[in-house]
C-alpha positions as CSV (number, residue, x, y, z in Angstrom):
1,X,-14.2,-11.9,8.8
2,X,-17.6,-11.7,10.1
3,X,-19.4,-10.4,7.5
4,X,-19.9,-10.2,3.5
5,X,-21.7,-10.0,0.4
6,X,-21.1,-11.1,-2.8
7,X,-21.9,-11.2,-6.4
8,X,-22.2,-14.3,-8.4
9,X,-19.7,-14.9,-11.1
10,X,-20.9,-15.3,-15.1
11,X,-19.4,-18.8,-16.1
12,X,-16.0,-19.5,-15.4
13,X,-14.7,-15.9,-14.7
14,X,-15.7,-12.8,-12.5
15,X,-17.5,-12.7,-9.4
16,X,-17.1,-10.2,-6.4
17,X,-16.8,-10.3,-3.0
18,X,-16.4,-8.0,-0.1
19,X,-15.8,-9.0,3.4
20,X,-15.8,-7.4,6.9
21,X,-15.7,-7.5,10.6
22,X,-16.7,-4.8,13.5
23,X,-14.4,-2.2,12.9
24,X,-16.3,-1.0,10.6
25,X,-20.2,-1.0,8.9
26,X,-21.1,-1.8,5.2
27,X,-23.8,-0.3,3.4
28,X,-24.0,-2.0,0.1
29,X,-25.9,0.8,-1.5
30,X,-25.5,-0.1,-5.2
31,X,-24.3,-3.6,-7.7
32,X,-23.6,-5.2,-10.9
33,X,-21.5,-7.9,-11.9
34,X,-18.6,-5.5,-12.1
35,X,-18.4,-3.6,-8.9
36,X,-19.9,-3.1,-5.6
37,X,-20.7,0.1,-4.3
38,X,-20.8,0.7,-0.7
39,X,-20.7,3.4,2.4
40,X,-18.5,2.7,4.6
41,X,-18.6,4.4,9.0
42,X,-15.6,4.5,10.7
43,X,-16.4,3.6,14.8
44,X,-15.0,7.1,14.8
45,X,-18.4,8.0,13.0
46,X,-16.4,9.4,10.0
47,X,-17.9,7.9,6.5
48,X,-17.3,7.3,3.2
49,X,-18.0,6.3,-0.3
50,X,-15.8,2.8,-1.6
51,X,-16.4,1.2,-4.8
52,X,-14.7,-2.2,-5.6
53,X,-14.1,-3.2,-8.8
54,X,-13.6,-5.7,-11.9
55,X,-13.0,-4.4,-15.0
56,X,-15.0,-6.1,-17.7
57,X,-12.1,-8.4,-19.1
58,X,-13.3,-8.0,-22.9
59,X,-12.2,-5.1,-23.8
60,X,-15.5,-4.1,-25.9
61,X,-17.4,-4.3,-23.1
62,X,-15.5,-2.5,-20.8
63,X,-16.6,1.2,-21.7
64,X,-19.9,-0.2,-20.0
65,X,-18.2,-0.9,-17.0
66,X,-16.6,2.6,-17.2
67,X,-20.5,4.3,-18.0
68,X,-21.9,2.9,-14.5
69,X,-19.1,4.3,-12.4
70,X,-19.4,7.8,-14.1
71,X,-23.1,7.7,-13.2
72,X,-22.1,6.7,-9.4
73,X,-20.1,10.0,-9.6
74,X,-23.4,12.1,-9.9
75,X,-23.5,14.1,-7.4
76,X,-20.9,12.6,-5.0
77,X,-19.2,14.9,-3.0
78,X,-18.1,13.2,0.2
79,X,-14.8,11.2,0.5
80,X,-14.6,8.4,-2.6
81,X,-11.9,5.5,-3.3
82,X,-12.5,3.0,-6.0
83,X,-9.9,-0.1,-6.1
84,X,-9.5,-3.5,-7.5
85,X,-8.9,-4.9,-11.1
86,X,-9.7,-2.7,-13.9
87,X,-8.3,-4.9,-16.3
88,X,-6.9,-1.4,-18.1
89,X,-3.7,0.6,-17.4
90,X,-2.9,4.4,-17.9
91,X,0.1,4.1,-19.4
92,X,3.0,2.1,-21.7
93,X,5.2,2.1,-18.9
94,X,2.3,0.2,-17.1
95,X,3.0,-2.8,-19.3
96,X,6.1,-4.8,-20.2
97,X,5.9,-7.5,-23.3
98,X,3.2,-8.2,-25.6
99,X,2.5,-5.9,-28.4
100,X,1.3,-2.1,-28.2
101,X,-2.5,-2.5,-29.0
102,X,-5.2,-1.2,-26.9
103,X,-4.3,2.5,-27.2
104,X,-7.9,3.7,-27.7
105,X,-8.9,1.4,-24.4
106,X,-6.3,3.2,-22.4
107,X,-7.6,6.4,-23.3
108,X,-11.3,5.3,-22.6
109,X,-9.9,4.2,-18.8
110,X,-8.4,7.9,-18.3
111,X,-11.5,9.8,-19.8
112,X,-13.4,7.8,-17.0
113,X,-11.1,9.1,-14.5
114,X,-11.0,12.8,-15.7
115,X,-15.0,12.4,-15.7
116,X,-15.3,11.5,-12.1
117,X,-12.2,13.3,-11.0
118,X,-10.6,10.3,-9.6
119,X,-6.8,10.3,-9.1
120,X,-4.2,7.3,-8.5
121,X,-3.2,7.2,-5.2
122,X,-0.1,5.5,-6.4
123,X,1.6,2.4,-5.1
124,X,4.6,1.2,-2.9
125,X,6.1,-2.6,-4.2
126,X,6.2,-4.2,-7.7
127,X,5.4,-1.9,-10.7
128,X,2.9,-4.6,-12.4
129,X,0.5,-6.2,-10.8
130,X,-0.3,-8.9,-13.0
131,X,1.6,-11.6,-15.0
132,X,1.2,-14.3,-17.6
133,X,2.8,-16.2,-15.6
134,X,5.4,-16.9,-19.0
135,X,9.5,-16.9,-19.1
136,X,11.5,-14.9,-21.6
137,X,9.9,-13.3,-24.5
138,X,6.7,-14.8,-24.1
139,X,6.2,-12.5,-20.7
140,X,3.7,-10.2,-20.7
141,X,2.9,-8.0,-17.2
142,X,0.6,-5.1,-16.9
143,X,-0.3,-2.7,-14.0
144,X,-4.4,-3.8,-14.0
145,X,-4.6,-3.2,-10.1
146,X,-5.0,-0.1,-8.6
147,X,-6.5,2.6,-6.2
148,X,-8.1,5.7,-7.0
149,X,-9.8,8.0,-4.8
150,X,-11.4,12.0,-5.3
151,X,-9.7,14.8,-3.6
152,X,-12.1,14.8,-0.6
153,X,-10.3,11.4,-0.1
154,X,-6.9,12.7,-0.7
155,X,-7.4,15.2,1.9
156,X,-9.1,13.5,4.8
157,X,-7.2,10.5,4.6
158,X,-3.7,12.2,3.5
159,X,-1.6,9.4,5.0
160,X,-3.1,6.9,2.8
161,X,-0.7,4.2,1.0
162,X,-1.2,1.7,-1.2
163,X,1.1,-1.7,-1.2
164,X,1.6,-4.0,-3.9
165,X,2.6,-7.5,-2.2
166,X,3.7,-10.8,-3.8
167,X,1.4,-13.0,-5.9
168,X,0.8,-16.2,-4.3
169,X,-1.3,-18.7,-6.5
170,X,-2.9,-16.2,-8.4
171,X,-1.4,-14.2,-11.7
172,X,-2.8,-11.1,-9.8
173,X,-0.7,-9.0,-6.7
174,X,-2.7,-8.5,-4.0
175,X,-2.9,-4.9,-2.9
176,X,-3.0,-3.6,0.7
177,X,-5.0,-0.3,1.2
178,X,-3.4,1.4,4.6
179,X,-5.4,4.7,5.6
180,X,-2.9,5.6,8.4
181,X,0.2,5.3,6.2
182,X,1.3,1.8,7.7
183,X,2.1,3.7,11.0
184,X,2.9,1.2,13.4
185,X,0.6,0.4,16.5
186,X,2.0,-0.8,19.8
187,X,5.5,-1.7,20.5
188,X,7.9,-1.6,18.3
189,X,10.5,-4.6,17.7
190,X,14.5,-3.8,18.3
191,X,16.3,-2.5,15.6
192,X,20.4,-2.9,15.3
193,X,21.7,-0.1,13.6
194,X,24.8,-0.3,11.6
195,X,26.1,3.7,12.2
196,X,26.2,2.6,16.1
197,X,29.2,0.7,15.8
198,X,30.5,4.1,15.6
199,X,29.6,5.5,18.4
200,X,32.5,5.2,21.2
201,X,29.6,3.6,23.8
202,X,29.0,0.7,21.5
203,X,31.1,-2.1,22.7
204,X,31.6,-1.2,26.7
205,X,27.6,-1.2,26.5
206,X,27.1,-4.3,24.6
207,X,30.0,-6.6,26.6
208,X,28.7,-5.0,30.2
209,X,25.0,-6.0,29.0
210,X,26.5,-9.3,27.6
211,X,27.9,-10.5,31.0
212,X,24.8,-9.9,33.1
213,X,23.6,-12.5,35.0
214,X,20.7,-14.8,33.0
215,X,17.1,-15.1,35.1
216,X,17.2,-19.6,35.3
217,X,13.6,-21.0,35.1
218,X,12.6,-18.6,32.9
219,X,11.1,-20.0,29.9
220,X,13.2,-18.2,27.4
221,X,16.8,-19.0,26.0
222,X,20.0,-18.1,27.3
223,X,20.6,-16.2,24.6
224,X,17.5,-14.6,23.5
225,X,17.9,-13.2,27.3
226,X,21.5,-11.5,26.7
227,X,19.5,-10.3,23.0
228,X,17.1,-8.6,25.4
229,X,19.4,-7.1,28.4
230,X,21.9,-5.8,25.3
231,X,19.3,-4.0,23.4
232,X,17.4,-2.7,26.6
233,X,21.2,-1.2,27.5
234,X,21.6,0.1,23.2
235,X,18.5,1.6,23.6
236,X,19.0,3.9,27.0
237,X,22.8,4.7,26.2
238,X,22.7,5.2,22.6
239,X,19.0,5.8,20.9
240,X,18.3,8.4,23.3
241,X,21.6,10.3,22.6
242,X,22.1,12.5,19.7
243,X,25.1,13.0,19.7
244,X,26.2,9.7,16.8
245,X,23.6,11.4,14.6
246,X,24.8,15.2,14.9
247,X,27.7,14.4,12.8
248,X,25.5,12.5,9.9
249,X,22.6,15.0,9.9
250,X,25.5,18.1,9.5
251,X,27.1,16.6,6.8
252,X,23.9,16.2,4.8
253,X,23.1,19.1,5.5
254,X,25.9,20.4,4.0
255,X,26.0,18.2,1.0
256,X,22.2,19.7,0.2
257,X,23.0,23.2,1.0
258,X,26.1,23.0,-1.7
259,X,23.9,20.9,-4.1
260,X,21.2,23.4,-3.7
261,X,23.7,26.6,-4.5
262,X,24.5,24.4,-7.6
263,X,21.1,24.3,-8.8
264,X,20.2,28.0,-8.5
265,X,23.1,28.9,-10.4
């Protein structure tokens, strides 16, 4: 990354840190040993408003915490997400082990939500994000990371997703904030699909592919070549013809009309 900014840590815990390259510029407009509070422009010229955050993790103070972002709300109209750890969670089914206090800081999280008009933008992966890192009973995990975002957000950036990956040495899941959905850019890699063993071109197409002549010299394996030649060949014969998936799409869409009559009745 070329650039960042930071915020100093209290002690042992906390400190923030943000980090950048050209695709994008920062505008650290507002922070506080909690969050940072930027403006972000697109090289497309489109802008908006991201606050990163970490949740006070004493729960007496964290109403504080709470109080600033509602005040970053005044006002706001343009496009808004707010991420990170908010060392709080919406909901029981957010949390597995321990015991059931904390009711009243739960509700404190989801007035600050209703007050800016932020909404969860949900998440694709593990359910929790952090862990205690215990076995058995001793276990406790929580859903403490998350993205939010207003509905000017939700409506410029539709295709938005949210990934929860694995937690490498850290008790926290990182997450992965994709504006475009996670569509893919460039090439994509070949796929082997089980349904074409099906289709009556399959083997003729593979096995004429198969015994092609190898290019010698090249600085590629024998047999990463035939790979190549054989999927080039699945690709043209049977990708491009519908005809395998005719059959598949049909019956589905026979299963859902029936289901459907079933419903209305």
């Amino acid at each position: 990354m070329q650039y960042c900014f930071g915020v100093n840590s209290t002690s042992a815990a906390g400190g923030l840190g943000l980090f950048w390259n050209d695709a994008v510029s920062v505008q650290v407009l507002q922070y506080y040993k909690h969050f940072i509070d930027s403006r972000v422009m697109m090289k497309d010229g489109a802008t908006f408003y991201m606050t990163s955050v970490y949740g006070d993790p004493i729960k007496g103070r964290r109403q504080a915490v709470w109080d600033q972002i509602v005040m970053l709300d005044q006002g706001r109209q343009d496009e808004w997400i707010c991420y990170g750890d908010f060392n709080s969670f919406l909901s029981w089914h957010e949390k597995e082990g321990g015991n059931k206090s904390g009711g009243r800081d739960m509700e404190k999280f989801i007035n600050m939500l209703d007050s800016c008009s932020l909404l969860d933008l949900g998440s694709h992966g593990p359910t929790f994000t952090w862990s205690n890192k215990r076995k058995g009973k001793e276990r406790i995990r929580v859903k403490l990371d998350r993205a939010l975002s207003n509905q000017a957000w939700r409506r410029t950036y539709a295709d938005t997703s949210v990934m929860v990956k694995a937690a490498i040495n850290s008790d926290h899941a990182p997450l992965v904030i994709d504006t475009e959905g996670g569509r893919f850019k460039g090439v994509r890699p070949f796929r082997f699909e089980a349904m074409w063993f099906h289709h009556p071109d399959c083997e003729p197409i593979a096995r004429k592919a198969w015994g092609q002549p190898t290019s010698e010299g090249v600085d590629l394996p024998i047999l990463n070549q035939n790979f190549s030649i054989a999927s080039t060949h699945l690709k043209s014969g049977i990708i491009k013809s519908s005809d395998i998936y005719n059959p598949i799409l049909g019956g589905f869409s026979e299963s859902w009309n029936v289901s459907k009559g079933s419903l209305v009745r």
